[in-house]
C-alpha positions as CSV (number, residue, x, y, z in Angstrom):
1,X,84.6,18.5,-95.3
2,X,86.3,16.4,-98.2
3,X,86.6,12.6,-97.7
4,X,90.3,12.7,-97.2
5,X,89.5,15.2,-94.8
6,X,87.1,13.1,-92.7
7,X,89.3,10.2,-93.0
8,X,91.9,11.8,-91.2
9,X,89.5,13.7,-88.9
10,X,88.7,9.8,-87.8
11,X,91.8,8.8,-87.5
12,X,92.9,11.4,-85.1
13,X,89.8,10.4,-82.7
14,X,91.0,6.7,-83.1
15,X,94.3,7.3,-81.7
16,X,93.2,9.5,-79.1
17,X,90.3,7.3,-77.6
18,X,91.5,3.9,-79.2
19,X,88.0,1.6,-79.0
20,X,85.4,4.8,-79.0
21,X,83.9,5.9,-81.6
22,X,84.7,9.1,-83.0
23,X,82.3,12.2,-83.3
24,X,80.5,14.4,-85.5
25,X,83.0,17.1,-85.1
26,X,87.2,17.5,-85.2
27,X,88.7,16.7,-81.7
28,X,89.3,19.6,-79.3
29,X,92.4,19.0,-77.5
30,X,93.8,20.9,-74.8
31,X,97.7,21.8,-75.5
32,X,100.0,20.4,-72.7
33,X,102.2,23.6,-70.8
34,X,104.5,23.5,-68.1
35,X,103.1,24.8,-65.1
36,X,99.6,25.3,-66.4
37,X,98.0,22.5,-67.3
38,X,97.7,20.4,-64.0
39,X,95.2,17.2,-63.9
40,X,93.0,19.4,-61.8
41,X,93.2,22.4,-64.6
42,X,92.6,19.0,-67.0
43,X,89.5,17.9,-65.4
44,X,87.9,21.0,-65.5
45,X,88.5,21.4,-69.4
46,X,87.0,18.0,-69.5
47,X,84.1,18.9,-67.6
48,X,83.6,21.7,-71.0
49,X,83.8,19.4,-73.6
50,X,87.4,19.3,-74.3
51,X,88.2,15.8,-75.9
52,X,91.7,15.4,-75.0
53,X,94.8,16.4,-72.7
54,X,98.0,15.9,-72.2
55,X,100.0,15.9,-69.2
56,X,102.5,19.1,-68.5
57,X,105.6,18.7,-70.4
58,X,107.7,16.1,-68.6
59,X,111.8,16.1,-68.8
60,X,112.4,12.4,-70.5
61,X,116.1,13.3,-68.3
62,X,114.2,13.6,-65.1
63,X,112.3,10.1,-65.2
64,X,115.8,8.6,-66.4
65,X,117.4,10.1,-63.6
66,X,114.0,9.1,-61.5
67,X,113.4,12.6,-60.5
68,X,110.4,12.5,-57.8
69,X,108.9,15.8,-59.1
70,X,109.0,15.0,-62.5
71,X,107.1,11.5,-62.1
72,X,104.5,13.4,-60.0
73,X,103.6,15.0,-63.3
74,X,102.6,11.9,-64.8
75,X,100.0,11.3,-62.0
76,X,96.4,10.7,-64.0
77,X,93.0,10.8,-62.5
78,X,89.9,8.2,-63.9
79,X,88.8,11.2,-65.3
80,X,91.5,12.1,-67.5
81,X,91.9,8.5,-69.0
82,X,93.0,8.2,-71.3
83,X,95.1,11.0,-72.1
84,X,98.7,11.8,-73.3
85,X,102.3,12.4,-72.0
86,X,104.2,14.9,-73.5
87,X,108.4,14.3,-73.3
88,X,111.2,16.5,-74.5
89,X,114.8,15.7,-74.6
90,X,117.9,15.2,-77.0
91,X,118.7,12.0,-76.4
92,X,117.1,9.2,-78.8
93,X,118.5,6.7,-76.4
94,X,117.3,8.7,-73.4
95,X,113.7,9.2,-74.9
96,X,113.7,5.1,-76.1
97,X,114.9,3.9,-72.4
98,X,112.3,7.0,-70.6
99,X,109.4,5.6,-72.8
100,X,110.0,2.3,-72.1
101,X,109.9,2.8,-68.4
102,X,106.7,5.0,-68.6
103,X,105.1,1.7,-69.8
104,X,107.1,-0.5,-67.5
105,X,106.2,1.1,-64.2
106,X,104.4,4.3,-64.4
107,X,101.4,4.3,-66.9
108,X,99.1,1.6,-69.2
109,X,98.1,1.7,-72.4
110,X,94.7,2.1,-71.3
111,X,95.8,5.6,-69.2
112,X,98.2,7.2,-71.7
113,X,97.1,6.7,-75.4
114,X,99.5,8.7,-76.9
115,X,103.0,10.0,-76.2
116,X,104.0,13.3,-77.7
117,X,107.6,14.7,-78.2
118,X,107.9,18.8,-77.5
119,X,109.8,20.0,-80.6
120,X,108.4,23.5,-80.3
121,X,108.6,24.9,-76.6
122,X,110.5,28.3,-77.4
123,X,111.4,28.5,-73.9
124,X,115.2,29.8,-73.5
125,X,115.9,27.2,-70.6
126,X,114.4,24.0,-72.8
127,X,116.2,25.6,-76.5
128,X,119.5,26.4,-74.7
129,X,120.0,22.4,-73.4
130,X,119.0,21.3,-77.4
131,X,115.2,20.6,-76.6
132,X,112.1,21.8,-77.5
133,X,112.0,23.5,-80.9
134,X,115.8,23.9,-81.2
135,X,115.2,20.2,-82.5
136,X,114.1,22.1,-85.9
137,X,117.8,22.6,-86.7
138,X,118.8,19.2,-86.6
139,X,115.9,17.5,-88.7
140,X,117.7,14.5,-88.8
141,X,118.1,14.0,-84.9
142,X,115.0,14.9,-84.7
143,X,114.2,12.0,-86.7
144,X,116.2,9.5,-84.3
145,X,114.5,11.3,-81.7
146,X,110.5,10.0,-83.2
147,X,112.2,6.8,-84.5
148,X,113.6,6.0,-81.0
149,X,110.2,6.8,-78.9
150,X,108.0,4.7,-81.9
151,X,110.3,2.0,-81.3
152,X,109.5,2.1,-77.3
153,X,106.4,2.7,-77.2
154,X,103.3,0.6,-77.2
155,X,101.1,3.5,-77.9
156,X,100.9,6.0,-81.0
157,X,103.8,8.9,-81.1
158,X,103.0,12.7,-81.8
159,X,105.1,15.2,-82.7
160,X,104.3,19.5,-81.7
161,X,106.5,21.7,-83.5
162,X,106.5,25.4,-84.7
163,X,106.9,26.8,-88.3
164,X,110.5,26.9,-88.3
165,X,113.0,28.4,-86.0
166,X,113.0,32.0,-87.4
167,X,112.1,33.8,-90.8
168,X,115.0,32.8,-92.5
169,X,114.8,28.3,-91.1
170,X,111.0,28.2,-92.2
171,X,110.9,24.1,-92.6
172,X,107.6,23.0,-91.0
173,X,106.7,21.2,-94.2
174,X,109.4,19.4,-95.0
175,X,110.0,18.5,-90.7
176,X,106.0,17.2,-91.1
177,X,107.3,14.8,-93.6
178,X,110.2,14.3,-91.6
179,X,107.9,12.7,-88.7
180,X,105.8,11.1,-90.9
181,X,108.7,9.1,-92.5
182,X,109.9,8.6,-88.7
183,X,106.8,7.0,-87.4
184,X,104.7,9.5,-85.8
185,X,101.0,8.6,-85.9
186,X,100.1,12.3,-86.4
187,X,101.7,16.0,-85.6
188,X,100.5,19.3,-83.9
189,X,101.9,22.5,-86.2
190,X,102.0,25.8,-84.2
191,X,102.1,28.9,-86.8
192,X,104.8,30.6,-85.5
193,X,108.4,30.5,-85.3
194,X,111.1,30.1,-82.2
195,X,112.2,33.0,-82.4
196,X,108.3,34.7,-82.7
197,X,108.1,33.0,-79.2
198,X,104.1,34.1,-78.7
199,X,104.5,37.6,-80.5
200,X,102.5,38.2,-84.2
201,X,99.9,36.1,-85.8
202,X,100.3,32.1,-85.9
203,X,100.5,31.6,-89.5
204,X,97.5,28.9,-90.4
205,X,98.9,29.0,-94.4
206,X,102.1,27.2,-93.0
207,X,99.9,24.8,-91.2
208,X,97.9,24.5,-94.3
209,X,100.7,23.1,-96.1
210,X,101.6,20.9,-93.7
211,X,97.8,19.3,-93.7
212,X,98.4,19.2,-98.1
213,X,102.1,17.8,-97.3
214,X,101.7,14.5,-95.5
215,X,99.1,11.5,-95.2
216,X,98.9,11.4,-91.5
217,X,96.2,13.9,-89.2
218,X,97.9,17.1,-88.3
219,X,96.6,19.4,-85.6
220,X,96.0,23.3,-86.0
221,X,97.2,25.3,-82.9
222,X,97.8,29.1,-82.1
223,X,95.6,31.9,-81.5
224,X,92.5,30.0,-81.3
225,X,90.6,32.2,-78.3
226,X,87.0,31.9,-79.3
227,X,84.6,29.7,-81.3
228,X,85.0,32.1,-84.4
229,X,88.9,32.0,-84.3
230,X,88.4,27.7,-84.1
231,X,86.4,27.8,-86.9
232,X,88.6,29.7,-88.9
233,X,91.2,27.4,-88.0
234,X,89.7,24.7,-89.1
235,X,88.6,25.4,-92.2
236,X,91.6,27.9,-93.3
237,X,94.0,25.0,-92.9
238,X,91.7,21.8,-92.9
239,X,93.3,20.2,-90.1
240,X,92.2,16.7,-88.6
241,X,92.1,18.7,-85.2
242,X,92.9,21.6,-83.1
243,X,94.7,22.2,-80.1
244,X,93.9,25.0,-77.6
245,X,96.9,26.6,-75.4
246,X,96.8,30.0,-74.1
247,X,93.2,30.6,-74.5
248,X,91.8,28.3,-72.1
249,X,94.4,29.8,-69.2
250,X,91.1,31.1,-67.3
251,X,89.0,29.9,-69.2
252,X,88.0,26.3,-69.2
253,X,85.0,27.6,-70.7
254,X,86.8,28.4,-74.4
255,X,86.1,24.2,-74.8
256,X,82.1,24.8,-74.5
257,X,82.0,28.2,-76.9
258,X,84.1,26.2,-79.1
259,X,82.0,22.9,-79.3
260,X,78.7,25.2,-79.4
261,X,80.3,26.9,-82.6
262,X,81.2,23.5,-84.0
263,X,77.4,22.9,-83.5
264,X,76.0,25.8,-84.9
265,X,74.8,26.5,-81.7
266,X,74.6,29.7,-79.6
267,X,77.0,30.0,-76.7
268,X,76.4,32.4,-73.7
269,X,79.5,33.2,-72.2
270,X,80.3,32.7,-68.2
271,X,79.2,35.2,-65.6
272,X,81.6,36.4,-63.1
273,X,80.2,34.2,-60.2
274,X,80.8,31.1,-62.5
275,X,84.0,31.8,-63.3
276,X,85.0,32.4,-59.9
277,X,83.2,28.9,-59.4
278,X,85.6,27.5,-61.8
279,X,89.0,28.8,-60.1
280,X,87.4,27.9,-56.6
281,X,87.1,24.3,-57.9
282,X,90.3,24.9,-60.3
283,X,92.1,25.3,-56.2
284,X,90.1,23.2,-54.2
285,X,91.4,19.8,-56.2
286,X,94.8,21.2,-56.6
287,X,95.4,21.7,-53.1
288,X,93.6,17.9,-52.7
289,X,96.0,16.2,-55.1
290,X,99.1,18.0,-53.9
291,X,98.6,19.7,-50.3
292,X,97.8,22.9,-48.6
293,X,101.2,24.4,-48.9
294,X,101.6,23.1,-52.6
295,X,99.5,26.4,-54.0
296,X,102.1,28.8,-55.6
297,X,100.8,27.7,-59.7
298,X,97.6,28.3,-58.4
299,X,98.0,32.4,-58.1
300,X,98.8,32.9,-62.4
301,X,95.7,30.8,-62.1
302,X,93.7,33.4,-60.0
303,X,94.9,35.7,-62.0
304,X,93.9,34.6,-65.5
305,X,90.3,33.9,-64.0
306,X,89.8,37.5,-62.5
307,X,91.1,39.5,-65.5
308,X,88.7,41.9,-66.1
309,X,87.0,42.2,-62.8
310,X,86.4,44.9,-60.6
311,X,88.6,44.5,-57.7
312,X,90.9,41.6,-59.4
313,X,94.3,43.9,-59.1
314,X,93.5,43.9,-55.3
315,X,92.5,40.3,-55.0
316,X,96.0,39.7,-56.6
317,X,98.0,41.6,-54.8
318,X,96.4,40.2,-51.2
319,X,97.0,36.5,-53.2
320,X,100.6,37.4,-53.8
321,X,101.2,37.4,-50.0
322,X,98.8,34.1,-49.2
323,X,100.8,31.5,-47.0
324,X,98.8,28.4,-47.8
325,X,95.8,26.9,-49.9
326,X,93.8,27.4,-47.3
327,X,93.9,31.1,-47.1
328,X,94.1,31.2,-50.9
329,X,90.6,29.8,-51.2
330,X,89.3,32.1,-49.1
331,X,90.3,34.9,-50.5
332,X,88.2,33.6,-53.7
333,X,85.6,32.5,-51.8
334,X,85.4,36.3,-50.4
335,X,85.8,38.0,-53.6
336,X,83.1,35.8,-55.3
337,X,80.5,37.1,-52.6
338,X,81.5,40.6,-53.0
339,X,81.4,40.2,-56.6
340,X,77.5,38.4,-56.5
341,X,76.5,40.7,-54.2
342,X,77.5,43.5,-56.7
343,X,76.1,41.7,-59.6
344,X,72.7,40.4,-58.0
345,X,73.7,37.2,-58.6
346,X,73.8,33.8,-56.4
């Protein structure tokens, strides 16, 4: 790793974990996505080595409006602290007066190191209102948007954003220097396009050029799903950090292969029972922080951790029809039996 390199590498940890002292190895961070990454998903990435999370993506229009669910998704555990808050909205006055309240009457500095504005969700429902990564054809409200939240905020501002919004708008470089010039302490660069949604390859020479483009620590994210494909990250692009998504749905685990790769260090993967373990535990402080009938995210959840199992496409099916978190956990519980009884396992 170059000097420049491990500068920024530093930098990153130090606006992450303001106060601690950063690591051998680049920061892991966990991506933050709507309906997925819940504090008690969090927690259990934690528990794996990952270095840093962010909350699920909350609507700066639904705290200005005070909107109950949304502020629910700002709740943090001790645990989790500090981590970040990820906004998205069109508004640079909204965003200013949402950040401003976040620090007002919500969060500290101490809980919430960093606040993060979505520019690249390629979700139809966040693009069609403005938000998300249709923000990569307006560059220059964009900018407003960053200049607005640094203003507000009395903690660093990040930026995620995508390559570009199709083949023919590919400006994640010159939008990198965009946020740069705007204030934002550091930026997250997926390798795809809007329109690519989660199709093809994430392109890591795009994020490459970012990483050459601007002073400030840019994080490497998309189709990172094992220690190798981290490492190849990392040094194809030399970026200060990388940020796992879709590969730790399930699989909490990813953060341990990929911090036993960073080590040069063997990894055995998770056997069944264990990751049945983790979903049990994944449910179990769900249903605590939100109640027993507050389980429908948690099915996706029992899916992603039984793919690949004998008997998952059953155990799915009978979770489909579950009433409550009660009889969801059960229905683990039973399936992890049948599946250490069939393994010889405890």
């Amino acid at each position: 790793m170059s000097s420049a390199a491990e500068t920024k590498r530093e930098k990153l940890f130090s606006l992450l974990k303001p106060g601690k002292e950063a690591g051998s190895q680049p920061p892991v961070l966990l991506a933050p996505m709507a309906g997925i990454t819940d504090s008690a998903f969090r927690r259990l990435c934690i528990r794996e080595g990952c270095d840093f999370t962010f909350t699920e993506m909350v609507s700066a229009n639904g705290l200005h409006y005070n909107n109950r669910k949304t502020k629910e998704l700002i709740a943090i555990s001790e645990e989790e602290r500090p981590c970040g808050v990820q906004l998205f909205g069109h508004d640079p006055a909204i965003i200013a007066e949402t950040v401003e309240r976040l620090f007002d009457s919500l969060v500290t500095p101490e809980q919430v190191s960093v606040v993060d504005i979505n520019m690249g969700c390629p979700a139809p429902k966040i693009t069609s209102n403005g938000d998300g990564s249709a923000l990569m054809k307006d560059p220059v409200l964009a900018g407003k948007i960053i200049e607005a939240a640094v203003k507000a905020s009395p903690v660093p501002v990040s930026v995620k954003f995508r390559k570009g919004w199709d083949d023919e708008h590919v400006n994640a470089v010159d939008f990198a220097k965009m946020a740069e010039e705007s204030g934002a302490a550091f930026i997250t660069v997926h390798g795809r396009t809007r329109m690519q949604m989660y199709s093809g390859s994430a392109d890591r020479e795009i994020i490459r050029e970012a990483v050459e483009a601007v002073d400030i620590p840019v994080v490497g994210n998309g189709d990172i799903f094992s220690g190798a494909s981290a490492l190849d990250m990392l040094e194809s692009t030399g970026c200060a950090g990388i940020m796992i998504a879709r590969g730790a749905q399930g699989n909490p685990f990813l953060f341990a292969e990929i911090k036993a790769a960073l080590g040069g260090k063997s990894y055995v993967p998770p056997a069944e029972t264990e990751r049945l373990d983790a979903a049990l535990t994944h449910i179990r402080e769900y249903v605590a922080g939100h109640g027993n009938g507050a389980f429908a995210d948690m099915r996706k959840h029992v899916a992603w951790y039984t793919k690949g199992m004998y008997g998952g496409t059953e155990l799915r099916r009978r979770v489909n029809n579950c009433r409550d978190g009660e009889e969801l956990t059960a229905l683990v519980e039973a399936f992890r039996l049948e599946r250490s009884r069939a393994n010889g396992s405890k």
